[in-house]
KEKENU-644611 format. One line per 3 residues: their letters; for each residue x, z, y of C-alpha. Coordinates in steps of 0.001 Angstrom, whole numbers, padded with zeros to 6 digits. Each point is the difference from the previous one (the first is absolute). Example, Ala and Ser with C-alpha at 12.3 -4.5 7.8 and 13.67 -1.06 7.14 Angstrom:
BEGIN
AS = 012300/007800/-004500 ~ 001370/-000660/003440;
END
This chain:
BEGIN
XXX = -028279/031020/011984 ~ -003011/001935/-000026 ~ -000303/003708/-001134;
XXX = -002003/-000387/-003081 ~ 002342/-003117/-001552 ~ 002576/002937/000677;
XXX = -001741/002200/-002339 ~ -000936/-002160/-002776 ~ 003693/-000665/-000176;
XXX = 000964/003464/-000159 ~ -002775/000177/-003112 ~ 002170/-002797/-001474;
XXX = 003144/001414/000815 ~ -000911/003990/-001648 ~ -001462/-001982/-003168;
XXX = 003016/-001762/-000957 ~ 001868/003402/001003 ~ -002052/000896/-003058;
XXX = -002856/002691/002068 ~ -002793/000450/-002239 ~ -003192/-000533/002536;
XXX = -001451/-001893/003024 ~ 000491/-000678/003683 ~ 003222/001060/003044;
XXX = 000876/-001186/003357 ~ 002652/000989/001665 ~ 001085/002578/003171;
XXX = 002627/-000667/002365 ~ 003181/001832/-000600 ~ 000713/003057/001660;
XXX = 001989/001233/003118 ~ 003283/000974/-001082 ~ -000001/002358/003634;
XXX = -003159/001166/-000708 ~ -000164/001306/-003316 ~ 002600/000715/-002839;
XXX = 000747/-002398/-002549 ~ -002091/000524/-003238 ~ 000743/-001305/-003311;
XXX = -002985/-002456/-000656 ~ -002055/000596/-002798 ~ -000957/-002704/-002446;
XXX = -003880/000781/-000513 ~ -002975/-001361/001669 ~ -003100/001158/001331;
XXX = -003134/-002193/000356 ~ -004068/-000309/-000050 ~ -002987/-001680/001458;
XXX = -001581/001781/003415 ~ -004519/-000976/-000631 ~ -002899/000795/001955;
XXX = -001298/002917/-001766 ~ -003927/-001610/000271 ~ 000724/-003816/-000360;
XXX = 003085/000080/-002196 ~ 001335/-002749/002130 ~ 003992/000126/001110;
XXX = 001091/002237/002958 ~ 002412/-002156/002350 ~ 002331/001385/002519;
XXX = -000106/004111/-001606 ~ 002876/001564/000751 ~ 001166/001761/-002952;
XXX = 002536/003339/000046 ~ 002158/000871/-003234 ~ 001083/003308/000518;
XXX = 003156/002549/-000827 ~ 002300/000102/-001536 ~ 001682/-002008/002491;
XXX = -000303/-004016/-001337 ~ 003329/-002338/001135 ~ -000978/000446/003344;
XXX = 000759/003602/000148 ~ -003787/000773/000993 ~ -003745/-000766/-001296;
XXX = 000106/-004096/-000251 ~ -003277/-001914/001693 ~ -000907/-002937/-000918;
XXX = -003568/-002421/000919 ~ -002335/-001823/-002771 ~ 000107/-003796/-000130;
XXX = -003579/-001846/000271 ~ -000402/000962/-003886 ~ 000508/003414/001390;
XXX = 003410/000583/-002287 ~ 002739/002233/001085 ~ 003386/000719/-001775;
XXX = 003323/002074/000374 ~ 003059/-001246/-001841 ~ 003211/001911/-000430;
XXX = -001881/003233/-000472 ~ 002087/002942/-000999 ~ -001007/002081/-002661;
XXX = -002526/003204/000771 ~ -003194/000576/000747 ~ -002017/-001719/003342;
XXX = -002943/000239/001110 ~ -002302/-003155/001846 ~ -002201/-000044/002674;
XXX = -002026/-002947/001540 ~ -000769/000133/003315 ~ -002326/-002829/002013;
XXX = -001941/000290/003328 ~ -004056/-000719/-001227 ~ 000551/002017/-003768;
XXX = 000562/003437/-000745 ~ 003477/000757/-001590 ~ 000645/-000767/-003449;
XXX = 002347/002042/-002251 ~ 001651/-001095/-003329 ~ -002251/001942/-002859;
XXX = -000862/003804/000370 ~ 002089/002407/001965 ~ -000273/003879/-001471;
XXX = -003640/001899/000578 ~ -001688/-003528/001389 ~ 002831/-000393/002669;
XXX = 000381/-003439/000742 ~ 003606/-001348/-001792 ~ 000838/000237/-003405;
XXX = 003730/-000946/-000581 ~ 001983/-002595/-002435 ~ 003596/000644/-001092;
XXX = 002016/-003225/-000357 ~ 003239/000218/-002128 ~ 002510/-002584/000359;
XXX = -000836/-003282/-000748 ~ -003372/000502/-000511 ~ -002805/-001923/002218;
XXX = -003069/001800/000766 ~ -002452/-003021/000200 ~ -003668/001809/000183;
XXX = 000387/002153/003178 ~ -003173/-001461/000870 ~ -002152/001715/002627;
XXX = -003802/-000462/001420 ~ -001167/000505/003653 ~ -003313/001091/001142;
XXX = -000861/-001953/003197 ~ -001049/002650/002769 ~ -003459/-000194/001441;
XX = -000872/-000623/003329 ~ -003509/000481/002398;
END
């Protein structure tokens, strides 16, 4: 089955779970060796990665949500579809941070971080879904 039919059943799933906004996919379960079990969280993170200049979708981004720890015990990655969406489900509650990162584009941060540091940060409370973490690129330049 491919990846993105995977994710627009996850969107059905969360909006008959009764989660108030868009898109999720879905991130293997963890190591039980490797990490500690973590209660999961029922919110959900998710946005749109576009090319700062031509608006158009960002493919293939990887995308960082960051402390507190997520139910994998660390920060959760995840990549963009072709429509350039990205989404974290069973989110605890706190507050993350997101970071895009793509080879060709400088990196993009979710809104403002303090004194024009790149990063703002969105707190997530249980049961909530987070559905406009969306994020532009600027492509680098090349000679």
């Amino acid at each position: 089955m491919p990846l993105a039919h995977i994710r627009m059943c996850c969107v059905v799933a969360l909006a008959c779970a009764g989660l108030a906004h868009t898109t999720a996919s879905i991130q293997g379960p963890p190591s039980p060796q490797a990490r500690p079990a973590l209660s999961p969280g029922t919110g959900a993170v998710s946005g749109v990665i576009t090319d700062a200049t031509t608006h158009q979708p960002i493919e293939g981004v990887n995308i960082q949500l960051g402390p507190p720890p997520s139910r994998v015990g660390r920060m959760a990655n995840e990549f963009t579809d072709e429509r350039g969406r990205f989404a974290f489900i069973d989110v605890s509650p706190g507050t993350y941070f997101i970071n895009a990162i793509k080879a060709g584009y400088g990196d993009g941060h979710f809104a403002a971080g303090v004194l024009g540091a790149g990063g703002g940060s969105i707190t997530i409370a249980d049961g909530e879904w987070f559905s406009e973490a969306n994020i532009e690129m600027p492509r680098l330049g090349a000679i």
